[in-house]
VMD Tcl script that builds the backbone (N, CA, C; Angstrom):
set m [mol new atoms 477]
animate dup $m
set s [atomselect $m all]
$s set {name element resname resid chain x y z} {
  {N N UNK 1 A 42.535 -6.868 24.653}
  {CA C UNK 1 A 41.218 -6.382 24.271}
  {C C UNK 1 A 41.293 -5.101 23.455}
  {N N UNK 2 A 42.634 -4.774 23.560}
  {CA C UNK 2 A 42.648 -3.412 22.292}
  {C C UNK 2 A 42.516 -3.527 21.100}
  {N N UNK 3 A 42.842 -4.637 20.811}
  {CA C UNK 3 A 42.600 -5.038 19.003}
  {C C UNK 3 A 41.456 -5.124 18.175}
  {N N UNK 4 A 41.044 -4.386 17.484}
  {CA C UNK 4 A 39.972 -4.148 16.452}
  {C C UNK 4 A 39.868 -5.488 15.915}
  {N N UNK 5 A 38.555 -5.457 15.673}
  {CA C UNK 5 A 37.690 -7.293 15.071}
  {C C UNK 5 A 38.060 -6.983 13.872}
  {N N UNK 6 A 38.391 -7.319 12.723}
  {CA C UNK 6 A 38.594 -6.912 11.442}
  {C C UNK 6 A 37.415 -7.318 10.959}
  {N N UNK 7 A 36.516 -6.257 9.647}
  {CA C UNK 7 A 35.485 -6.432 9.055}
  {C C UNK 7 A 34.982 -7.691 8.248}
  {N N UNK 8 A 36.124 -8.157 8.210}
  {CA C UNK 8 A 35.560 -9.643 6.929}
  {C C UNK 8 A 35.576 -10.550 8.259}
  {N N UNK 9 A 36.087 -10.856 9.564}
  {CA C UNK 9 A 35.422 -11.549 10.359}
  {C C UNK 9 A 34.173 -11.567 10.707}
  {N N UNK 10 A 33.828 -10.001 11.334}
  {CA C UNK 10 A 32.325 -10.393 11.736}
  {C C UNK 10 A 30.903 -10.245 10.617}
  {N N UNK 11 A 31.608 -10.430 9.097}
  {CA C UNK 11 A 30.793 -10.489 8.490}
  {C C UNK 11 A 30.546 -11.742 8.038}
  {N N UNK 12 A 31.483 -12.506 8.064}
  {CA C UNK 12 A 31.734 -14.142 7.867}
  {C C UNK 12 A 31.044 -14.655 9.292}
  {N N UNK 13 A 31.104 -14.043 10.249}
  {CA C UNK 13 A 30.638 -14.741 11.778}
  {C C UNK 13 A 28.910 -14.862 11.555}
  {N N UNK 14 A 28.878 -13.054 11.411}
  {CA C UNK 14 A 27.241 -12.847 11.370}
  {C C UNK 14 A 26.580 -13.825 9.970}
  {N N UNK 15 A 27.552 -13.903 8.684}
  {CA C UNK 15 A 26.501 -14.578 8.082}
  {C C UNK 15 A 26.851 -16.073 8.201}
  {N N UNK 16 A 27.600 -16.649 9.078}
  {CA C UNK 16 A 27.504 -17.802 9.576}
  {C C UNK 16 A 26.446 -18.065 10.692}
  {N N UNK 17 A 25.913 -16.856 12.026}
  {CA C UNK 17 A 24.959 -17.207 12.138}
  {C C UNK 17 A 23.381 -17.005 11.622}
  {N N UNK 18 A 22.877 -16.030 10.370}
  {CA C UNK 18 A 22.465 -16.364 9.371}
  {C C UNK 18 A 22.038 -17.858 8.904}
  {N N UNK 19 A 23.072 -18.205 8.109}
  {CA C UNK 19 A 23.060 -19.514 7.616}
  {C C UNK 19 A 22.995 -20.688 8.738}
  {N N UNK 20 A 23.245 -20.580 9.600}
  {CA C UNK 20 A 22.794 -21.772 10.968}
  {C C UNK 20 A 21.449 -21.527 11.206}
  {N N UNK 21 A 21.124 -20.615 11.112}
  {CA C UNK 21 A 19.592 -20.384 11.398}
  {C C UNK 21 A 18.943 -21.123 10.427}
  {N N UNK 22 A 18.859 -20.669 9.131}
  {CA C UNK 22 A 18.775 -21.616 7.749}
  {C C UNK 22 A 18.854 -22.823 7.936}
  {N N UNK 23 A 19.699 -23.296 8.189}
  {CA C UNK 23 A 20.303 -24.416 7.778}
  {C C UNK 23 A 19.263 -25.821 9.428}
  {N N UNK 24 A 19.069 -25.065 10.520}
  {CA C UNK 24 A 18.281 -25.763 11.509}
  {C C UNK 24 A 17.013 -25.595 10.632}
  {N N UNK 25 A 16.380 -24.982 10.491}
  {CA C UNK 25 A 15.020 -24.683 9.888}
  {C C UNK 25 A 14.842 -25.776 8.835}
  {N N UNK 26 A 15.678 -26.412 7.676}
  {CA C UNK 26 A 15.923 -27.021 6.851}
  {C C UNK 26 A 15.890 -28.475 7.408}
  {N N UNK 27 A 16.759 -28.239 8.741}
  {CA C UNK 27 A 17.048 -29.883 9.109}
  {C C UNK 27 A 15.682 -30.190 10.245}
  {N N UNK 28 A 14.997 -28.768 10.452}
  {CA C UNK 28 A 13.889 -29.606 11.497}
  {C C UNK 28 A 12.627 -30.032 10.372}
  {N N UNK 29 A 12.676 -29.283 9.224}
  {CA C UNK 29 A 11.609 -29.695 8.291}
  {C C UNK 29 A 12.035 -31.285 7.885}
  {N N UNK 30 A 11.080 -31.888 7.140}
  {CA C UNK 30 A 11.365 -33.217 6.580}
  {C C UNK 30 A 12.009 -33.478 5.349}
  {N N UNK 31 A 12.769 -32.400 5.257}
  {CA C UNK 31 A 13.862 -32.443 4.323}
  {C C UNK 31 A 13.429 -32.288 2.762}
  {N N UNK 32 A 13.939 -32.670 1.562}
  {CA C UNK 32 A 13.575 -32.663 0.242}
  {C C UNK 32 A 12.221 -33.499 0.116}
  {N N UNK 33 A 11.257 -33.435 -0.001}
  {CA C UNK 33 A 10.255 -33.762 -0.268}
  {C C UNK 33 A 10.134 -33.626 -2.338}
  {N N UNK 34 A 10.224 -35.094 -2.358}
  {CA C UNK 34 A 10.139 -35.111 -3.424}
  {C C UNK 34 A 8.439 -36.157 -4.073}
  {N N UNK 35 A 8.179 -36.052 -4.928}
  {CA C UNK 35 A 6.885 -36.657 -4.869}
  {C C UNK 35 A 6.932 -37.244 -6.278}
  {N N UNK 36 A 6.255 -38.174 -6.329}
  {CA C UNK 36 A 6.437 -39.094 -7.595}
  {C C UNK 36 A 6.208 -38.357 -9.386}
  {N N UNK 37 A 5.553 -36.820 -8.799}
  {CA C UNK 37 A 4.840 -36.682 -9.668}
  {C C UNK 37 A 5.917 -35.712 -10.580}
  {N N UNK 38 A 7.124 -35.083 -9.255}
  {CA C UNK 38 A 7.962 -33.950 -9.735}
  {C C UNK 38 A 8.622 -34.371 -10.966}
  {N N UNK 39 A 9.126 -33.471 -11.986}
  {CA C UNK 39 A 9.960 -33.872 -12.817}
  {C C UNK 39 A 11.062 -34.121 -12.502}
  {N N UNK 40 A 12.086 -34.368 -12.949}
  {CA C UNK 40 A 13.609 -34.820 -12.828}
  {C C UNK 40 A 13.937 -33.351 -12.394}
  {N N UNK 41 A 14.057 -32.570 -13.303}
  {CA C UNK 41 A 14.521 -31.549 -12.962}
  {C C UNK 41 A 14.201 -30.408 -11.616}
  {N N UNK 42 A 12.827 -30.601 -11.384}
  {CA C UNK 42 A 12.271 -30.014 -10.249}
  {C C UNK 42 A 12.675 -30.615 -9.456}
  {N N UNK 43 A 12.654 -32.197 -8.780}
  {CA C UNK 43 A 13.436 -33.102 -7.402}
  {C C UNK 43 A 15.025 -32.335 -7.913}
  {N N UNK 44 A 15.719 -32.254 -8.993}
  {CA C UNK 44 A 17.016 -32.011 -8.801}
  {C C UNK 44 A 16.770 -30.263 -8.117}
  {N N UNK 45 A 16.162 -29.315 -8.578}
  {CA C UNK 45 A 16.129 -28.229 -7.421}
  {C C UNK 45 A 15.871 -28.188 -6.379}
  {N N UNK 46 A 14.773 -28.940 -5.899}
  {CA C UNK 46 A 14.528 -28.864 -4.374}
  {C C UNK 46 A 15.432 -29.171 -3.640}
  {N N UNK 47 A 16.417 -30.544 -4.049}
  {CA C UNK 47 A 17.717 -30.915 -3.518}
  {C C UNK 47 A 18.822 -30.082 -3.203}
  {N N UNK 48 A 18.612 -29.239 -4.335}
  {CA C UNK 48 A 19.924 -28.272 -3.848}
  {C C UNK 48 A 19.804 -27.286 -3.277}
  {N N UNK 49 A 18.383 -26.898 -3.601}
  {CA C UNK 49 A 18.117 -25.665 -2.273}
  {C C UNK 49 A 17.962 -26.522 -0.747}
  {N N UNK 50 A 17.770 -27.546 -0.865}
  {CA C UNK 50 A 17.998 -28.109 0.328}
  {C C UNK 50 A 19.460 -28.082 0.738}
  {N N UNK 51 A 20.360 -28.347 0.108}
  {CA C UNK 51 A 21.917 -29.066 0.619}
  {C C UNK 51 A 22.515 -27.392 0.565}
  {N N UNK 52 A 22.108 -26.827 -0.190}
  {CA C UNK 52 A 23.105 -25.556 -0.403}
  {C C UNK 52 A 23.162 -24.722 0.943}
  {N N UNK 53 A 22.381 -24.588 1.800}
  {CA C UNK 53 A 22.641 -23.708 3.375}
  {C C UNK 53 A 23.832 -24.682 4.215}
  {N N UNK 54 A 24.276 -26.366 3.933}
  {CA C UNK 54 A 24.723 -27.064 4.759}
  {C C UNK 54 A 25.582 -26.542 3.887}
  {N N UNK 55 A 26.315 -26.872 2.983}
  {CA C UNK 55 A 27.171 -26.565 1.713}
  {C C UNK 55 A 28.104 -25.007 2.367}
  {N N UNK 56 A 26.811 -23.946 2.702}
  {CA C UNK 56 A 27.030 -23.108 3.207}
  {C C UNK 56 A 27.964 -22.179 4.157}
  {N N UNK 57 A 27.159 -23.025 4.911}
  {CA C UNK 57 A 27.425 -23.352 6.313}
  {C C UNK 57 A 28.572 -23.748 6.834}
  {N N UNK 58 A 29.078 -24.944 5.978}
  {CA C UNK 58 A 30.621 -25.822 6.203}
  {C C UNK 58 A 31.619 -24.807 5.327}
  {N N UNK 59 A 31.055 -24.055 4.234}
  {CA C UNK 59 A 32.697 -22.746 3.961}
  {C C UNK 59 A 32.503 -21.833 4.859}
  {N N UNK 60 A 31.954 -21.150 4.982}
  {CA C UNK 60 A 31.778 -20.103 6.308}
  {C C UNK 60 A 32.225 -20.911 7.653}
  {N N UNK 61 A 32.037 -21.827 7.865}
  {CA C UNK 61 A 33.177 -22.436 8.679}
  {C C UNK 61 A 34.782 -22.241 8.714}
  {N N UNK 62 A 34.407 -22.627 7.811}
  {CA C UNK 62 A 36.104 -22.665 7.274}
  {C C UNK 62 A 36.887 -21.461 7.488}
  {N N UNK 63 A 35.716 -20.506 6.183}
  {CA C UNK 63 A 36.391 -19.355 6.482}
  {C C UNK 63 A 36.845 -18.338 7.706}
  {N N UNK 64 A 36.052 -18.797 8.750}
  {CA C UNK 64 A 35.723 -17.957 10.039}
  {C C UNK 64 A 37.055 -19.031 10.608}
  {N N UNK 65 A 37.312 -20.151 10.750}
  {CA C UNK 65 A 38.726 -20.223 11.208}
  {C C UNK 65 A 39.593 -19.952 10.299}
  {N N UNK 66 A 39.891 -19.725 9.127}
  {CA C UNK 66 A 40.880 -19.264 8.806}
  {C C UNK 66 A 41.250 -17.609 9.431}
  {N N UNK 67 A 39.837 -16.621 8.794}
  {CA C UNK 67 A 40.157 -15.473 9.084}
  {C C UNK 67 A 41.049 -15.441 11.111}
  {N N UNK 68 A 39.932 -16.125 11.484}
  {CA C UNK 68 A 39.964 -16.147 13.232}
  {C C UNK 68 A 41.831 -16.418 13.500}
  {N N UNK 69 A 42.604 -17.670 12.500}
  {CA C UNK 69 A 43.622 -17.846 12.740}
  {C C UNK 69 A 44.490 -16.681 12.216}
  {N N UNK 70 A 44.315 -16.193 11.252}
  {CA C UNK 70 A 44.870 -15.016 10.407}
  {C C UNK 70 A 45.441 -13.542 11.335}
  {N N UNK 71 A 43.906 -13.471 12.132}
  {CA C UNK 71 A 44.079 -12.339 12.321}
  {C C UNK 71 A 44.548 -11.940 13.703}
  {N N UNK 72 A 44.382 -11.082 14.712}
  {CA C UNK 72 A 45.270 -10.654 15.553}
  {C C UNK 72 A 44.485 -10.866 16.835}
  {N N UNK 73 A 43.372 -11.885 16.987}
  {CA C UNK 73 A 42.322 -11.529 17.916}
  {C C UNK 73 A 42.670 -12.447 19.079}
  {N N UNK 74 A 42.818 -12.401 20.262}
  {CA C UNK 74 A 43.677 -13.205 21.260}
  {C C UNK 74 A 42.342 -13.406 22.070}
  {N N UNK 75 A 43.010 -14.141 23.498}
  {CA C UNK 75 A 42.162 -14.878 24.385}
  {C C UNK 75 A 40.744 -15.656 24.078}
  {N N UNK 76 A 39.825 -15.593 25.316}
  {CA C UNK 76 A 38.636 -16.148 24.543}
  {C C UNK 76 A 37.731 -16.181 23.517}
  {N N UNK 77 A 37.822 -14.644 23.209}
  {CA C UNK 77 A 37.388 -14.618 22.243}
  {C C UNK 77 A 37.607 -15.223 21.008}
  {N N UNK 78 A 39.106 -15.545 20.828}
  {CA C UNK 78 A 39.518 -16.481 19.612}
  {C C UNK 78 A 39.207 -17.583 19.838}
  {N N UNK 79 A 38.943 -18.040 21.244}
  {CA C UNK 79 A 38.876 -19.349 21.570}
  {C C UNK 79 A 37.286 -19.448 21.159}
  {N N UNK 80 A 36.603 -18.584 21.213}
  {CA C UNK 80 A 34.987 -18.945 21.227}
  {C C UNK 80 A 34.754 -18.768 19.187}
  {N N UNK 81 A 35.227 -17.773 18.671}
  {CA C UNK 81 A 35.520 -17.990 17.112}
  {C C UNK 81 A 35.571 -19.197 16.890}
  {N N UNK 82 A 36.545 -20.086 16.931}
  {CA C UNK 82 A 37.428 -21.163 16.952}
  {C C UNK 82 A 36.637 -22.036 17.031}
  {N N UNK 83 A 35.646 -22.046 18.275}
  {CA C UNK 83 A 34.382 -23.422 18.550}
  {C C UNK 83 A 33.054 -23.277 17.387}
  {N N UNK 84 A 33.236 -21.516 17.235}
  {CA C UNK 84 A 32.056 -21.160 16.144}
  {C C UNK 84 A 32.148 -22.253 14.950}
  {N N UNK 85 A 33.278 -21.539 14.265}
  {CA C UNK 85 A 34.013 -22.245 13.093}
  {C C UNK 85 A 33.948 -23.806 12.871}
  {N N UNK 86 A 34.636 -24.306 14.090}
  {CA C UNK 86 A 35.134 -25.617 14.494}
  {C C UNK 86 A 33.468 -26.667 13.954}
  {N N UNK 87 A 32.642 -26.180 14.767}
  {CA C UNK 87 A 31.270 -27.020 15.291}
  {C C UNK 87 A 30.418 -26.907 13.505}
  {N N UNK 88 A 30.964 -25.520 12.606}
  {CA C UNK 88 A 30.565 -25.691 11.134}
  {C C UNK 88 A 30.865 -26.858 10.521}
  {N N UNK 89 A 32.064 -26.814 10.471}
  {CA C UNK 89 A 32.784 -27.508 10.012}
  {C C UNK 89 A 32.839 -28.657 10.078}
  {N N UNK 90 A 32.712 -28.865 11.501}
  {CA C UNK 90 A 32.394 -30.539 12.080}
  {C C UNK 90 A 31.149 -30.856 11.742}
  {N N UNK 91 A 30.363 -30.276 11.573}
  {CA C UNK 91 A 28.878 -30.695 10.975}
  {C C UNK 91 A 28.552 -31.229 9.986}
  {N N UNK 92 A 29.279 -31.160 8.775}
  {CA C UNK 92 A 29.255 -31.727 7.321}
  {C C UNK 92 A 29.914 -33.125 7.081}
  {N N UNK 93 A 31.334 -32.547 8.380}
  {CA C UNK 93 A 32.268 -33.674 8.306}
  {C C UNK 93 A 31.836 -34.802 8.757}
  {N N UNK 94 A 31.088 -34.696 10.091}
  {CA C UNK 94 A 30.478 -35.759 10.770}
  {C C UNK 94 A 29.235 -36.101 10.277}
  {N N UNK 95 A 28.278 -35.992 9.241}
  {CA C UNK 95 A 27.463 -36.696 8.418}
  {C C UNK 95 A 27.915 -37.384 7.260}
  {N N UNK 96 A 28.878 -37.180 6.929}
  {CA C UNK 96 A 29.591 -37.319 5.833}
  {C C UNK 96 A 30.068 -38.757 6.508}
  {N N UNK 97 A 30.967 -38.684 7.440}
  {CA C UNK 97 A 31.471 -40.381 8.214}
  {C C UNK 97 A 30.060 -41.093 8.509}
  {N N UNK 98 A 29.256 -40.277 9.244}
  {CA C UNK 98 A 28.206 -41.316 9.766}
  {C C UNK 98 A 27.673 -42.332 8.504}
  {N N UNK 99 A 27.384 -41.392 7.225}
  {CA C UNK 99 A 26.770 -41.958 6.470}
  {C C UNK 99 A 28.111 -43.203 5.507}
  {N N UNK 100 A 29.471 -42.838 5.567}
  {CA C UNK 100 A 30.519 -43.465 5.124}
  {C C UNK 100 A 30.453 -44.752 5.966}
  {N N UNK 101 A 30.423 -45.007 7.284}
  {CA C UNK 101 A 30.595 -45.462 8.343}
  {C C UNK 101 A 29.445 -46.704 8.063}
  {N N UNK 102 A 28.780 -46.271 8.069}
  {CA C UNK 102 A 26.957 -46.943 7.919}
  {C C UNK 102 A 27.074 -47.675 6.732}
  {N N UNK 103 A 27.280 -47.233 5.371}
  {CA C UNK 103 A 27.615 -48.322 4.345}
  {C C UNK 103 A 28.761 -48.609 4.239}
  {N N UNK 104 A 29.620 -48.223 5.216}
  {CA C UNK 104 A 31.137 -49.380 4.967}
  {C C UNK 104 A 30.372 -50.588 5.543}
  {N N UNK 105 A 29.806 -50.635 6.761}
  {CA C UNK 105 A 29.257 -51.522 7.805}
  {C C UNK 105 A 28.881 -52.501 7.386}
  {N N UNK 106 A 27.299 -52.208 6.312}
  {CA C UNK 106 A 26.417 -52.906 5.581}
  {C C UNK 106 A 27.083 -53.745 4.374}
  {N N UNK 107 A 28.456 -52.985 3.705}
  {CA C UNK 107 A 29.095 -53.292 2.774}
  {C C UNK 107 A 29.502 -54.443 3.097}
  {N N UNK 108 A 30.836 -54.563 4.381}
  {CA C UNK 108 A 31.542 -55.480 5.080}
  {C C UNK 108 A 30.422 -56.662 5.639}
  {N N UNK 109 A 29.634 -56.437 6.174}
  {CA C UNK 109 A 28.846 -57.424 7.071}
  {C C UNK 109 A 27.604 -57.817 6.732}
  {N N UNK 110 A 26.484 -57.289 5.786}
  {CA C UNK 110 A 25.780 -57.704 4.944}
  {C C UNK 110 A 24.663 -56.080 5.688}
  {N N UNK 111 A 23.217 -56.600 5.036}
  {CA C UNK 111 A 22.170 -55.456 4.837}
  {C C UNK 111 A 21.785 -55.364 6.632}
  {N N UNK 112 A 21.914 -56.985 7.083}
  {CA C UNK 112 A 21.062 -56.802 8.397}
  {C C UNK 112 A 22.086 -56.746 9.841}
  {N N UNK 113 A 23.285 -55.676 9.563}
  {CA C UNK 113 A 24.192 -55.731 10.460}
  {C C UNK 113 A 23.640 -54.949 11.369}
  {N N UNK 114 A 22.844 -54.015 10.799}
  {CA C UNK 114 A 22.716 -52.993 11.762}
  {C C UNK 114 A 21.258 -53.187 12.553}
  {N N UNK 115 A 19.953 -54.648 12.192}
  {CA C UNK 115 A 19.229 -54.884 12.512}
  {C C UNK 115 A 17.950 -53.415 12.359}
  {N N UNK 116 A 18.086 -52.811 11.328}
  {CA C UNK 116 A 16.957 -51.990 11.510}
  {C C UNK 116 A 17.648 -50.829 12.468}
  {N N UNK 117 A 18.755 -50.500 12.885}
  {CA C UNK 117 A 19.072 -49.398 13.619}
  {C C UNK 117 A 20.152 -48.358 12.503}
  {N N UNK 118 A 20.747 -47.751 13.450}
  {CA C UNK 118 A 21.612 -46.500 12.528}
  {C C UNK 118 A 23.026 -46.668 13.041}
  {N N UNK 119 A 23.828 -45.661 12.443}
  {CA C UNK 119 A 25.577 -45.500 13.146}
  {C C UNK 119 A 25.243 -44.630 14.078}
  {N N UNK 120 A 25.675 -44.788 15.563}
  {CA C UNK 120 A 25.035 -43.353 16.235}
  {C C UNK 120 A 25.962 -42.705 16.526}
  {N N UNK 121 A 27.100 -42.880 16.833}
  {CA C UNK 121 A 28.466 -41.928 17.456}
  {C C UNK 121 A 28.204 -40.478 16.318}
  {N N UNK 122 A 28.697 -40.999 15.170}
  {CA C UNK 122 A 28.571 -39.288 14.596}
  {C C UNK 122 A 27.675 -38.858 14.159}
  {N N UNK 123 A 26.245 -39.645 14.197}
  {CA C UNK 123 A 24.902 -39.204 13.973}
  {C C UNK 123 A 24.812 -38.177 15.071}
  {N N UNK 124 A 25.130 -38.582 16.534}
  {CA C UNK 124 A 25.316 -37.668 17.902}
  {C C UNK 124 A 25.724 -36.427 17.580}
  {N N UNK 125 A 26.705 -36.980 16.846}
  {CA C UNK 125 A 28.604 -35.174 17.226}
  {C C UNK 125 A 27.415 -34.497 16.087}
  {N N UNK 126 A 27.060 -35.009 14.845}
  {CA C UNK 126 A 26.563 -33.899 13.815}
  {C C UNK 126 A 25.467 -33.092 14.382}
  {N N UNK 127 A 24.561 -34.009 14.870}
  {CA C UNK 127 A 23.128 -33.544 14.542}
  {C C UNK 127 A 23.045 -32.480 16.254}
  {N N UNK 128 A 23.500 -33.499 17.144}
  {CA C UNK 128 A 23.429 -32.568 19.164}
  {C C UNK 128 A 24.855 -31.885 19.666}
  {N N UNK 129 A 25.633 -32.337 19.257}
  {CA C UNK 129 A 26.823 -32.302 19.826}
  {C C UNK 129 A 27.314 -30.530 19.045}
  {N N UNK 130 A 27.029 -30.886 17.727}
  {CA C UNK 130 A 28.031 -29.407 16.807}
  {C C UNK 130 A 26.808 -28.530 17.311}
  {N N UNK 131 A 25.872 -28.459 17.010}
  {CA C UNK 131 A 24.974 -27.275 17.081}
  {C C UNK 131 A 25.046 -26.898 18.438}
  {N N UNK 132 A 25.395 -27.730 19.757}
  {CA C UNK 132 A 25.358 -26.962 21.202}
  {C C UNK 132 A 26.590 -26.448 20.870}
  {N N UNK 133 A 27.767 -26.792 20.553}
  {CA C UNK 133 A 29.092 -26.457 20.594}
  {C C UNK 133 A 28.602 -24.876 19.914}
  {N N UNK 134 A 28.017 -24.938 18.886}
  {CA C UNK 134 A 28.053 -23.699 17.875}
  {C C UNK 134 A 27.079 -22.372 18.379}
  {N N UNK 135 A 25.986 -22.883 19.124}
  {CA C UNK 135 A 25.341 -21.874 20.185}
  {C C UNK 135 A 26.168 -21.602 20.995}
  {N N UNK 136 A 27.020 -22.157 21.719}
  {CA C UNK 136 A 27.801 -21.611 22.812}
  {C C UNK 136 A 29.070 -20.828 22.707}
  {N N UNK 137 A 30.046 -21.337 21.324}
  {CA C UNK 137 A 30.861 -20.292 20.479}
  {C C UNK 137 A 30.239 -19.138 20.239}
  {N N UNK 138 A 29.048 -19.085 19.403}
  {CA C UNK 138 A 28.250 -17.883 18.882}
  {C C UNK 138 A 28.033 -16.954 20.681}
  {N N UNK 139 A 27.431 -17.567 21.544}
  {CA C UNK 139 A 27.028 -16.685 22.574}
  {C C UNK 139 A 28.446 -16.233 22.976}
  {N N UNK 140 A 28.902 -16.929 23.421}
  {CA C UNK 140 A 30.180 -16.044 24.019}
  {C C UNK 140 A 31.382 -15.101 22.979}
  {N N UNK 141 A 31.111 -15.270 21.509}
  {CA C UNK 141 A 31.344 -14.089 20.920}
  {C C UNK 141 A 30.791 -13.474 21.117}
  {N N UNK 142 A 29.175 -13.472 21.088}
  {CA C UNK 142 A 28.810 -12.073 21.294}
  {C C UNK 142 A 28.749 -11.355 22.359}
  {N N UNK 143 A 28.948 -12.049 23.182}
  {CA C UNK 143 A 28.575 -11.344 24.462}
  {C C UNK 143 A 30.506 -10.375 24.790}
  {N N UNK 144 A 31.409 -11.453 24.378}
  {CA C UNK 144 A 32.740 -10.692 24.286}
  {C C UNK 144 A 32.744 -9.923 23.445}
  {N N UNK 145 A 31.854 -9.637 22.491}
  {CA C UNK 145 A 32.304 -8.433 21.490}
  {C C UNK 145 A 31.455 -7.756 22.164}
  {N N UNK 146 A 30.138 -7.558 23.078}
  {CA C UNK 146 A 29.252 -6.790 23.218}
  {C C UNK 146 A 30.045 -5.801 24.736}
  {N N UNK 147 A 30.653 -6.654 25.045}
  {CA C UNK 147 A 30.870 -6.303 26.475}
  {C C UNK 147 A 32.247 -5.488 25.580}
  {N N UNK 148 A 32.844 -5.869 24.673}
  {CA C UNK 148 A 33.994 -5.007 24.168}
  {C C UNK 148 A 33.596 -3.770 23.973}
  {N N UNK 149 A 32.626 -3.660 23.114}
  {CA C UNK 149 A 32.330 -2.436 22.385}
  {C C UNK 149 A 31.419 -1.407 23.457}
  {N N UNK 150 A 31.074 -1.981 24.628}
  {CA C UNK 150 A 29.822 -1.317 25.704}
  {C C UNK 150 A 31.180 -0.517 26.676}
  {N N UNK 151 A 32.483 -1.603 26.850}
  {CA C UNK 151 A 33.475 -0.646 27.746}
  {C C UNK 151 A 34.187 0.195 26.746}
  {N N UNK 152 A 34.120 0.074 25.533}
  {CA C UNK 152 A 34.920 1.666 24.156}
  {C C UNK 152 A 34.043 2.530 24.293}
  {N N UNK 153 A 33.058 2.106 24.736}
  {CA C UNK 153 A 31.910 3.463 24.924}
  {C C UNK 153 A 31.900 3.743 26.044}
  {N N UNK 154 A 32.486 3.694 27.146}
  {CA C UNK 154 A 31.948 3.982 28.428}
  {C C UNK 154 A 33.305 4.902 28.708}
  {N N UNK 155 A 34.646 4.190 28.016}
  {CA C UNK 155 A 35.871 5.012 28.170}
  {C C UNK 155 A 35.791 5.957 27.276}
  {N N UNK 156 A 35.429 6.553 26.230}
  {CA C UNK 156 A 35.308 7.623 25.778}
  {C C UNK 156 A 34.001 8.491 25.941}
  {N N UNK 157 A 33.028 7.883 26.999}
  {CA C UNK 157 A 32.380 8.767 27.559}
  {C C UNK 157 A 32.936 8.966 28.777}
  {N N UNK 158 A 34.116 8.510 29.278}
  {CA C UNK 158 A 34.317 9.476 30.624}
  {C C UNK 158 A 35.305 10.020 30.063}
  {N N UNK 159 A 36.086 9.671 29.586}
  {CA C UNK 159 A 37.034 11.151 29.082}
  {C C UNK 159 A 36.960 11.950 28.435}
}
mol reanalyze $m
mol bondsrecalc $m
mol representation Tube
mol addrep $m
């Protein structure tokens, strides 16, 4: 617990949770709303201000395990980084299969394989599964960095 957080971590952490905040807000709305009337070019912006917080979201992943592996930060706390990172990351990845998954399906077996239903395994991990994982990484960083920085203050107020 003596080891200093290095600055480009918890600035990659904090604006990873930032951008999760974003990025739920985005996915509880009804998404790109595009309307018959928009131009080409206007549906092509709304799209990307839509995709760009997920876009986001999945490098700040990245980056937060790389830095997290990089740097010198041990026990749970790396372990709770690690799930931060991990559950980004897995979020893009696992829509990305669901939706791969879903038209391999339809491809191989025709339009009515799936009878009107969806792929659900990584529809699950993306949409319930990463975001609890990524609240519960995020809480127990903070609460290990909070409880870090509350006993550096308590030992240099008694001595």
């Amino acid at each position: 617990m003596n080891e200093k957080l290095p600055i480009w971590l918890k600035i990659v952490f904090y604006a990873l949770i930032a951008t999760f905040i974003l990025s739920m807000i985005q996915m509880l709305q009804t998404g790109p709303v595009i309307n018959e009337m928009d131009s080409e070019i206007m549906a092509n912006l709304r799209f990307a201000l839509f995709i760009i917080p997920f876009i986001l979201f999945f490098a700040l992943g990245a980056i937060l395990i790389f830095l997290t592996l990089k740097s010198k930060v041990k026990g749970m706390l790396r372990i709770f980084l690690l799930l931060t990172g991990g559950s980004a990351v897995g979020f893009l990845i696992f829509v990305l299969l669901h939706n791969f998954v879903y038209g391999l399906l339809i491809y191989l077996f025709g339009e009515g394989f799936w009878n009107g239903g969806d792929e659900p395994v990584f529809f699950i991990l993306a949409t319930m599964v990463c975001p609890i994982v990524f609240l519960v990484g995020t809480t127990g960083s903070i609460v290990l960095l909070t409880k870090k920085a509350y006993l550096k203050m308590r030992t240099k107020n008694i001595s």
